[in-house]
FIDRENKOL-150506 format. One line per field, with one value per atom (N, C-alpha, C): residue in one letter; atom name; x, y negated, z. Coordinates in Angstrom, 3 decimals, padded with zeros to 6 digits, m for minus. Layout:
rest <- (A;...)
atom <- (CA;...)
c1 <- (X;...)
c2 <- (Y;...)
c3 <- (Z;...)
This chain:
rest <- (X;X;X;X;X;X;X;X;X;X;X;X;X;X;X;X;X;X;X;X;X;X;X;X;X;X;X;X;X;X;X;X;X;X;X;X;X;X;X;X;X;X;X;X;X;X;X;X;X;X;X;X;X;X;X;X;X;X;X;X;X;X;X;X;X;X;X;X;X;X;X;X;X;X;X;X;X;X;X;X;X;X;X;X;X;X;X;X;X;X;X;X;X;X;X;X;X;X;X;X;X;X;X;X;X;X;X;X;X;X;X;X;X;X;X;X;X;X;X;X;X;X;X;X;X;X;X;X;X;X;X;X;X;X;X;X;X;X;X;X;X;X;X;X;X;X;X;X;X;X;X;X;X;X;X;X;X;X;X;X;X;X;X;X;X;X;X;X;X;X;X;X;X;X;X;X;X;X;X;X;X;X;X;X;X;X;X;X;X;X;X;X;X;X;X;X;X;X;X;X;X;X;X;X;X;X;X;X;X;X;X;X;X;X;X;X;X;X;X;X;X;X;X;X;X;X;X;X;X;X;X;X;X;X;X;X;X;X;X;X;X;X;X;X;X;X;X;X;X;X;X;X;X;X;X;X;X;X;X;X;X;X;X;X;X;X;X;X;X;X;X;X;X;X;X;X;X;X;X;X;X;X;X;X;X;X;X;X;X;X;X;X;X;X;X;X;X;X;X;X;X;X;X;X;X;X;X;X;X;X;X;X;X;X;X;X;X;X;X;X;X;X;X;X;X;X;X;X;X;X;X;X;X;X;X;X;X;X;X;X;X;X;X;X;X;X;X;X;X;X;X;X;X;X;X;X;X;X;X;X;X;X;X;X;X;X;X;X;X;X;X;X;X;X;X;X;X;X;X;X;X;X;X;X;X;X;X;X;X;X;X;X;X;X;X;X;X;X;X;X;X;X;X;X;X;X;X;X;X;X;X;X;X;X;X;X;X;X;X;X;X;X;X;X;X;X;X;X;X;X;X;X;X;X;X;X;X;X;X;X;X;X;X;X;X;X;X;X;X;X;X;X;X;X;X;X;X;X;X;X;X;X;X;X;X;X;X;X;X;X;X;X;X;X;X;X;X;X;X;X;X;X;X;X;X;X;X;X;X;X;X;X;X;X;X;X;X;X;X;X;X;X;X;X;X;X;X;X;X;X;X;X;X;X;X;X;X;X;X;X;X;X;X;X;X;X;X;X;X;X;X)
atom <- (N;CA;C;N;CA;C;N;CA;C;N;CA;C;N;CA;C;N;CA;C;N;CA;C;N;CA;C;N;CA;C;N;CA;C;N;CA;C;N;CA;C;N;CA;C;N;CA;C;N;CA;C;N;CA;C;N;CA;C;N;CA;C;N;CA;C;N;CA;C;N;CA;C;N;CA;C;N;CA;C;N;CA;C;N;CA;C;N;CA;C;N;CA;C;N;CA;C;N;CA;C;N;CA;C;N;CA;C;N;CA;C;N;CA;C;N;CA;C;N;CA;C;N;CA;C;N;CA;C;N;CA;C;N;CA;C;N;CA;C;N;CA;C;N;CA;C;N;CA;C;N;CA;C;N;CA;C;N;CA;C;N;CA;C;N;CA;C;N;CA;C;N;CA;C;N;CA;C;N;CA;C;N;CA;C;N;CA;C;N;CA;C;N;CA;C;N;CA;C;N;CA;C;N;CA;C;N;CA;C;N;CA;C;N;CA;C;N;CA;C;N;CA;C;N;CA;C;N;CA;C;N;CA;C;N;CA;C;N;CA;C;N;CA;C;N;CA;C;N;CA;C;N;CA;C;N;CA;C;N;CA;C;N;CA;C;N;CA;C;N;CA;C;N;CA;C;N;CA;C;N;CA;C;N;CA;C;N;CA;C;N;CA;C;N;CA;C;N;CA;C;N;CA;C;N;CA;C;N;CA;C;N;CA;C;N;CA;C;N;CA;C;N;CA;C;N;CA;C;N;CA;C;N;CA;C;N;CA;C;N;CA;C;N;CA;C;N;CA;C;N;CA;C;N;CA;C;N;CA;C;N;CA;C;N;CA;C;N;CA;C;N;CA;C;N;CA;C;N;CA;C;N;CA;C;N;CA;C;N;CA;C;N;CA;C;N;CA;C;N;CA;C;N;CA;C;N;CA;C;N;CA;C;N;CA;C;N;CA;C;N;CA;C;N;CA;C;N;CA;C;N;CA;C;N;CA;C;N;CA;C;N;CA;C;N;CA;C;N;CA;C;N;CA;C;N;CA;C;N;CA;C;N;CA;C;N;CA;C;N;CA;C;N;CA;C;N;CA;C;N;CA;C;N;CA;C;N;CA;C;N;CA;C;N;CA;C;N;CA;C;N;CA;C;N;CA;C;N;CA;C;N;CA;C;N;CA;C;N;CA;C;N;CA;C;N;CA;C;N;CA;C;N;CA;C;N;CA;C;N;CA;C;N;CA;C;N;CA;C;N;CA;C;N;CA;C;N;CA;C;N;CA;C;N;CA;C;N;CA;C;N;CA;C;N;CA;C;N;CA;C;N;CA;C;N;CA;C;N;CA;C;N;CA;C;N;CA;C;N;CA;C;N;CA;C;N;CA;C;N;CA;C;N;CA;C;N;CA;C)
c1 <- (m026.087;m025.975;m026.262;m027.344;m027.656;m026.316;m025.841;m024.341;m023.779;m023.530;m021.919;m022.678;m023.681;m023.935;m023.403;m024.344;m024.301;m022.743;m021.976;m020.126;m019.318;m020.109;m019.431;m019.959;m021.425;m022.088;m021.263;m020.930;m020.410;m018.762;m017.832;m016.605;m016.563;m017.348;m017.795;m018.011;m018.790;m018.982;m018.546;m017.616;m015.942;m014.719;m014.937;m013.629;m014.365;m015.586;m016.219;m016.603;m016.716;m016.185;m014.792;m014.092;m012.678;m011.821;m012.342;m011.549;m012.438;m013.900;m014.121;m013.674;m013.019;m012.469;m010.833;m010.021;m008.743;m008.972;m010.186;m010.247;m010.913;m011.580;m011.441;m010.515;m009.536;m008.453;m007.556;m007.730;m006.551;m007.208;m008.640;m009.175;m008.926;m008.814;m008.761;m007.317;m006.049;m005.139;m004.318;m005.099;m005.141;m005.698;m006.664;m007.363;m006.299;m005.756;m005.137;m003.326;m003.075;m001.488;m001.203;m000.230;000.556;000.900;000.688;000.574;001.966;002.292;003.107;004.412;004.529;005.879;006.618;007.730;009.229;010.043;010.808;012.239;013.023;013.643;014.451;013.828;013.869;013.904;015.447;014.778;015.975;015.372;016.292;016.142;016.576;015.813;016.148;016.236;017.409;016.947;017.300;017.003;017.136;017.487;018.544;019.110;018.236;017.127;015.788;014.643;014.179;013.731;011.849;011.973;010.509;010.427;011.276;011.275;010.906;011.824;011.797;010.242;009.377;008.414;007.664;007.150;006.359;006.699;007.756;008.186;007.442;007.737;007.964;006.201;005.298;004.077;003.364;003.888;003.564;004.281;004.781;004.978;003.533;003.628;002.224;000.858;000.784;m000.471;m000.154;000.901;001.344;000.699;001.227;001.279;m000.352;m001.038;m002.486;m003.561;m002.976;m003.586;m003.089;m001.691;m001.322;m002.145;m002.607;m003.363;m004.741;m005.299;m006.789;m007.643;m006.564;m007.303;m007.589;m008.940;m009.370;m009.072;m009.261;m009.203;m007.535;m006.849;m005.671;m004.860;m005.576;m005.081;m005.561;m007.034;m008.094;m006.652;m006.313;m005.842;m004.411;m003.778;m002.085;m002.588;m003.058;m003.279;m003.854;m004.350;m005.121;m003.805;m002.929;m001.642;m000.500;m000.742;000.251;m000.564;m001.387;m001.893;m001.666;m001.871;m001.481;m000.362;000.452;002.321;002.498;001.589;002.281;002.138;002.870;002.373;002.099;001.374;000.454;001.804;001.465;002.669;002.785;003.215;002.871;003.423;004.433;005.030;004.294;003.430;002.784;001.279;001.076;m000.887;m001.246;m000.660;m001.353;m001.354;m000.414;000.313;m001.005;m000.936;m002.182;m003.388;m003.978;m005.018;m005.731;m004.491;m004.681;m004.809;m004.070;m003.840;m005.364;m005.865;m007.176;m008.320;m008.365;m009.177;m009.126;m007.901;m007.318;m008.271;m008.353;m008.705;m009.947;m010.236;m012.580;m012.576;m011.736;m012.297;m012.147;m013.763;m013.986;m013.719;m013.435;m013.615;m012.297;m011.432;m010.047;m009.888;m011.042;m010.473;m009.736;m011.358;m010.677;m009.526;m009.449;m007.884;m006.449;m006.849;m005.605;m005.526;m006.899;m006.746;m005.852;m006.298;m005.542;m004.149;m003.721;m002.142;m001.303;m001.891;m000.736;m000.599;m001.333;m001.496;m000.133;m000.526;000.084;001.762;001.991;003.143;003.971;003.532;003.798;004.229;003.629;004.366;004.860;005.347;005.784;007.363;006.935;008.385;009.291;008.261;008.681;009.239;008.569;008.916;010.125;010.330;012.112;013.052;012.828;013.580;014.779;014.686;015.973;016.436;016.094;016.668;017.800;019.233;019.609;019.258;019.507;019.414;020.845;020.939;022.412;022.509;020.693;021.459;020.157;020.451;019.387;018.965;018.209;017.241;016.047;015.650;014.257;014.081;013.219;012.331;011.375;011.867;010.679;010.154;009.113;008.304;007.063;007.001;005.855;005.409;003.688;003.279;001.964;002.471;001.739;000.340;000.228;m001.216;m002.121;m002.153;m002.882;m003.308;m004.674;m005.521;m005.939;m006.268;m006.379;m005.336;m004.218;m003.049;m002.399;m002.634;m002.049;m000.527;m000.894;000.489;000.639;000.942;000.889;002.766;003.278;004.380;004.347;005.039;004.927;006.548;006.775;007.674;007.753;009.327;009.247;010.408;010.367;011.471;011.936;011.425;011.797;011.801;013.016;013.172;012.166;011.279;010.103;009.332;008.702;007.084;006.228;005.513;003.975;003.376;002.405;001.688;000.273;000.377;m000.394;m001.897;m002.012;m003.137;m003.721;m003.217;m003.930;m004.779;m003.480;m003.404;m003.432;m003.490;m003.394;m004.095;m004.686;m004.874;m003.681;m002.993;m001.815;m000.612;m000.419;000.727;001.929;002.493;003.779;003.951;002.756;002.969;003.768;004.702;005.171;007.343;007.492;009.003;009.717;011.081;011.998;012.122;011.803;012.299;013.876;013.446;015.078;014.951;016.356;016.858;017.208;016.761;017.391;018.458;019.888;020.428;021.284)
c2 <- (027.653;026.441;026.731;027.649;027.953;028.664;029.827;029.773;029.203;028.424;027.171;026.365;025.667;024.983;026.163;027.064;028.276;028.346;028.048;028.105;027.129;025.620;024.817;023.905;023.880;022.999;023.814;025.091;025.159;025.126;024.917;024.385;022.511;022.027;020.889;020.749;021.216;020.869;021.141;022.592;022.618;022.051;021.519;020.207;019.207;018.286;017.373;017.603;018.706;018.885;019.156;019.674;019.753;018.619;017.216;015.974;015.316;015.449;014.594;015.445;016.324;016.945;016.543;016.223;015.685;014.017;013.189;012.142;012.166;012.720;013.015;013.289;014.136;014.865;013.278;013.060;011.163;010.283;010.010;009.333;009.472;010.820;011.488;011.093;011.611;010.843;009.600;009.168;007.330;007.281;007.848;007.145;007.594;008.653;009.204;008.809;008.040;007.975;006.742;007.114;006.265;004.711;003.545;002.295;001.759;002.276;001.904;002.375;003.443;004.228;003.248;003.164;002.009;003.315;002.423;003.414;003.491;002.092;003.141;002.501;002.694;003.011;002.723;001.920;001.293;002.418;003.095;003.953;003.337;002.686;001.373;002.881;002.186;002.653;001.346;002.103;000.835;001.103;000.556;000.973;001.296;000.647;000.771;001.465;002.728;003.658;003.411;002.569;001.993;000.916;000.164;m001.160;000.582;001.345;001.684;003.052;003.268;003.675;002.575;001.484;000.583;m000.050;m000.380;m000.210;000.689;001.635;002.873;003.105;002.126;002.625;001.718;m000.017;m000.720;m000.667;000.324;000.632;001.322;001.755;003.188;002.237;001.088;000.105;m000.239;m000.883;m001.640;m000.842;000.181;001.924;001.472;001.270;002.311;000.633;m000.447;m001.456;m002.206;m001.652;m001.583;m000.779;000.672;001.202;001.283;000.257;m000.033;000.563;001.749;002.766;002.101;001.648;001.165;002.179;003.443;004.614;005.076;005.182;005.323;004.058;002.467;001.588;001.880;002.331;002.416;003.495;004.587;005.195;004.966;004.160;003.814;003.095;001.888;001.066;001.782;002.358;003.264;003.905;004.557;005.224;004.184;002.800;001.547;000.554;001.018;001.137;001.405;002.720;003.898;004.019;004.194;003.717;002.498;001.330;m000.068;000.320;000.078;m000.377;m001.386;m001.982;m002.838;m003.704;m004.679;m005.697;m007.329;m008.565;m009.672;m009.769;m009.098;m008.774;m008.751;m007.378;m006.188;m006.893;m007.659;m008.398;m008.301;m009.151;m009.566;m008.429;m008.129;m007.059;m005.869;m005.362;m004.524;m004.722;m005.942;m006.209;m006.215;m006.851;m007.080;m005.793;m004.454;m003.004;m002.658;m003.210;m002.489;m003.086;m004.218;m004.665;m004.124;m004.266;m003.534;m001.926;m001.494;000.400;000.458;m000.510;m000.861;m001.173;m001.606;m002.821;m001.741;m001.609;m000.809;m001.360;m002.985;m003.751;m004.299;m003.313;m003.987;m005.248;m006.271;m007.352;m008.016;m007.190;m007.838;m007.725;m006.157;m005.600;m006.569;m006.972;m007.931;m009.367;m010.022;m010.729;m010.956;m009.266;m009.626;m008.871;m008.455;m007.582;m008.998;m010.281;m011.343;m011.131;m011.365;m011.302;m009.946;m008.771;m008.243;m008.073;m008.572;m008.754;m009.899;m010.720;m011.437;m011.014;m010.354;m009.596;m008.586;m007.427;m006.333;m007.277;m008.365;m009.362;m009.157;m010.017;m010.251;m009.071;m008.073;m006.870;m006.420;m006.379;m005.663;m006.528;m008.060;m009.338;m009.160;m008.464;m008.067;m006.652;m006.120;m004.986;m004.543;m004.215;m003.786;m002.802;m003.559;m002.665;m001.993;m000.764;000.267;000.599;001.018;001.184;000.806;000.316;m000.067;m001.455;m001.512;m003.362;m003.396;m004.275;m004.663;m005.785;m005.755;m007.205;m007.486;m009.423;m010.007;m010.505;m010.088;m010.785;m011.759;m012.302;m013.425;m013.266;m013.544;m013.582;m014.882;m016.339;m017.285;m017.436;m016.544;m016.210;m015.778;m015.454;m014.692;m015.920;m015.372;m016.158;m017.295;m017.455;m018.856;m020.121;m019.242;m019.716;m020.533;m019.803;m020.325;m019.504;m018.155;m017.065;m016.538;m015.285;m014.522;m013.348;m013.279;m012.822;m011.167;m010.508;m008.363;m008.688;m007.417;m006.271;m005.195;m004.978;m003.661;m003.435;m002.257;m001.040;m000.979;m001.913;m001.410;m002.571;m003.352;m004.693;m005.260;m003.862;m003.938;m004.625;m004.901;m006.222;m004.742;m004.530;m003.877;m004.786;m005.490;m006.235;m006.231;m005.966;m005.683;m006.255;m007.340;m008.268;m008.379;m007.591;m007.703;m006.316;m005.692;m003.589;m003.504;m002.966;m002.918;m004.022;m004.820;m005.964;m006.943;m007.399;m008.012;m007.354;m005.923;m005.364;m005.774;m006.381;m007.148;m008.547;m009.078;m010.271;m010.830;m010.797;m011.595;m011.674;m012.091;m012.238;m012.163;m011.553;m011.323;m012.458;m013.077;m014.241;m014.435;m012.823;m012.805;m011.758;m011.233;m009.786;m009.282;m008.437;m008.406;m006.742;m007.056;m005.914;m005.562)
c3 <- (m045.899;m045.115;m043.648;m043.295;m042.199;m041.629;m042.032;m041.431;m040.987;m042.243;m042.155;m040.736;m040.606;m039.791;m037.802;m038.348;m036.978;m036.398;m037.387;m037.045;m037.096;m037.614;m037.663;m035.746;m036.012;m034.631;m033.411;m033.199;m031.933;m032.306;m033.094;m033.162;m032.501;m033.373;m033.085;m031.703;m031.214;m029.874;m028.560;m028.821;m028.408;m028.098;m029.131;m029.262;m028.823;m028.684;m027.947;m026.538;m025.902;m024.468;m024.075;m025.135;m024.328;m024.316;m025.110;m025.330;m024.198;m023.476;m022.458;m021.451;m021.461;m020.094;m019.817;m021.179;m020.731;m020.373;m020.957;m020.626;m019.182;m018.662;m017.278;m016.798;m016.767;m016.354;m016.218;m017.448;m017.521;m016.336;m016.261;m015.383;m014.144;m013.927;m012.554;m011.814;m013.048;m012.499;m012.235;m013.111;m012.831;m011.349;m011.045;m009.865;m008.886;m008.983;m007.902;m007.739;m008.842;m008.890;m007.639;m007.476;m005.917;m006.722;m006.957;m007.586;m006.561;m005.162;m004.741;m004.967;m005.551;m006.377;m006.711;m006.238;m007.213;m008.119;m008.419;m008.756;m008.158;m006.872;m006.315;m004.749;m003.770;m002.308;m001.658;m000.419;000.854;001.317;002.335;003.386;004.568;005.031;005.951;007.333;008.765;009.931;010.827;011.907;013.208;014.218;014.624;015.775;016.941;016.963;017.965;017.265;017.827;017.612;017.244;018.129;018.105;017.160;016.283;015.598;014.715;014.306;013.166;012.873;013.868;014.015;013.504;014.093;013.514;012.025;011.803;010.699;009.792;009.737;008.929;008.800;010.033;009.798;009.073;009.711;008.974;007.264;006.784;004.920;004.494;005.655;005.168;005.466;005.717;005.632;004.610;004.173;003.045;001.745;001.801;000.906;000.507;001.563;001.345;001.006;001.358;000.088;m001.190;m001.593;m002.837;m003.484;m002.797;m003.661;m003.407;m003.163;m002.425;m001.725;m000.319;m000.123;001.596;001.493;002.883;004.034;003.648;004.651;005.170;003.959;004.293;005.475;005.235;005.709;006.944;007.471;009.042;009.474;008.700;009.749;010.203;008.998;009.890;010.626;011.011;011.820;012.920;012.491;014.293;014.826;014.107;014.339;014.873;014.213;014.901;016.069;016.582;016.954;018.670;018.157;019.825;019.921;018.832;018.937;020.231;020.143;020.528;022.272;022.914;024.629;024.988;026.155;026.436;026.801;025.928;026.840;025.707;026.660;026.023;024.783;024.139;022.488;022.064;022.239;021.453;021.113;022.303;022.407;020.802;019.970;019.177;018.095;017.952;016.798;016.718;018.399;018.895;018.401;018.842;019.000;017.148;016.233;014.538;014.086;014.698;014.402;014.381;015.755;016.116;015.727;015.290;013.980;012.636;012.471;010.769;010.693;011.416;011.932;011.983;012.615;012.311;010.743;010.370;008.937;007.618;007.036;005.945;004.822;004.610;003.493;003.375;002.144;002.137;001.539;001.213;001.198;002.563;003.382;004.746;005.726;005.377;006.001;005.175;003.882;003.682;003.831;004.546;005.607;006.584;007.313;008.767;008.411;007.348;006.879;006.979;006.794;006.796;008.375;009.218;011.035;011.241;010.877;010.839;010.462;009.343;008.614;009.418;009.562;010.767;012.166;012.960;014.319;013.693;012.628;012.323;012.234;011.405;011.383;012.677;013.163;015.026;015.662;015.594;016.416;015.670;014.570;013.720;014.122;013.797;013.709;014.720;016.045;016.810;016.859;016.205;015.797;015.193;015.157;014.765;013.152;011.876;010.642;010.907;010.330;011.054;009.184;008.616;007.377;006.002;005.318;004.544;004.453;003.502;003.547;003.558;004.336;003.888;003.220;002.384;001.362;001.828;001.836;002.494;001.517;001.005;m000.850;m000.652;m001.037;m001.392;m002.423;m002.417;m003.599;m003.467;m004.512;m004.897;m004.696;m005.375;m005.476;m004.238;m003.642;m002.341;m001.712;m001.241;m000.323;m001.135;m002.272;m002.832;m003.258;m003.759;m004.007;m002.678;m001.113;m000.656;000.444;m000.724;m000.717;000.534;000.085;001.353;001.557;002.435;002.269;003.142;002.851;003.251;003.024;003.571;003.889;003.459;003.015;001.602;001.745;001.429;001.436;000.078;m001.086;m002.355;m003.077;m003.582;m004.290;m005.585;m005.689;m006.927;m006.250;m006.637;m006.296;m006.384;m005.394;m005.148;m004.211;m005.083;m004.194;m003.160;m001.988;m001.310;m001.297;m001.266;m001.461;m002.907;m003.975;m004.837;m005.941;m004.930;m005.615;m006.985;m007.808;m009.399;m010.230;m009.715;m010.153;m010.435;m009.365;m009.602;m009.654;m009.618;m008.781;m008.677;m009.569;m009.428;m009.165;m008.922;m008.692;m007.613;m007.634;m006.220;m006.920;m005.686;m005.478;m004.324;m004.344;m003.139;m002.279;m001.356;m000.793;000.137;000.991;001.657;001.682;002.491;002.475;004.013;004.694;005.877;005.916;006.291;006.237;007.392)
C-alpha cells in the first residue's frame, strides 16, 4: 500500500497542477482577448486627412472601453489630443480629449466618450467618405436608460459604455458613406 500510494499521490497531483495551469492559461486569455473584434470591418477613408486621423483615433478610444481598458483609453485621448490645433472647432473636442487622458475611472471616461462622440461627429460630418462606412449605433441602455450613441467601423454592436457586460447591446441608427 505504501507503494501504490508513493506512485499514485504524485500522478495525482500532476494532473491537479497541470489542469489549474490550463485554467489559468483559459483565464489569462479571456482577460486578454480584444471584446472589440467583429467579423467584418469598414475600411473607412477621408478625403481630409485630419477628419481621418481623429477618426481613426477616436476607434482606438472606442477599442480601449469596449474592452475596459482605462489606460489604453488615457492614452488615445492624450494622442487626440496633441493631434487637435487650437482653434474654435477643436475647443471642446480638445478640452473632453484632455479630461478623458487624466480620467483613471472608466466609468468616467464613458461619461465624457458621449462629449466626445459628439464633436468626433462634428469634426468627420464635412468630410468627404471617398471609401467605406461608418456606424452611428445607439445603445438604450446607457446612462440610466437615457442612451448613449458611438461611432464604428463595424455594423456589429461593441458597446462602449458597457464593455463585456453588455457588449452587443445597441443598434445601427444611420450609415454615413
Amino acid at each position: 500500500m505504501k507503494k501504490f500510494c508513493s506512485i499514485v499521490f504524485p500522478v495525482i497531483l500532476a494532473l491537479m497542477i497541470s489542469c489549474n495551469k490550463d485554467k489559468k492559461a483559459d483565464t489569462l486569455k479571456d482577460e486578454v482577448a480584444d471584446l472589440n473584434q467583429t467579423d467584418s470591418r469598414s475600411e473607412v477613408e477621408f478625403s481630409d486627412k485630419n477628419a481621418q486621423e481623429i477618426y481613426n483615433t477616436y476607434l482606438d478610444i472606442k477599442a480601449g472601453l469596449v474592452n475596459s481598458d482605462a489606460e489604453a483609453v488615457r492614452k488615445s485621448s492624450k494622442k487626440l489630443e496633441g493631434m487637435l490645433e487650437d482653434s474654435k472647432e477643436n475647443k471642446q473636442l480638445k478640452a473632453t480629449s484632455k479630461l478623458l487622458s487624466l480620467t483613471k475611472d472608466i466609468k468616467k471616461q464613458r461619461d465624457f466618450f458621449v462629449t466626445i462622440t459628439d464633436e468626433v461627429d462634428n469634426a468627420i460630418s464635412n468630410a468627404q467618405i471617398t471609401s467605406g462606412e461608418v456606424y452611428k449605433q445607439y445603445c438604450p441602455m446607457a446612462f440610466d436608460g437615457s442612451g448613449g450613441y458611438w461611432l464604428s467601423d463595424s455594423e456589429e454592436i461593441r458597446n462602449p459604455y458597457f464593455g463585456k457586460k453588455m457588449l452587443k447591446c445597441g443598434s445601427v441608427k444611420e450609415v454615413f458613406k
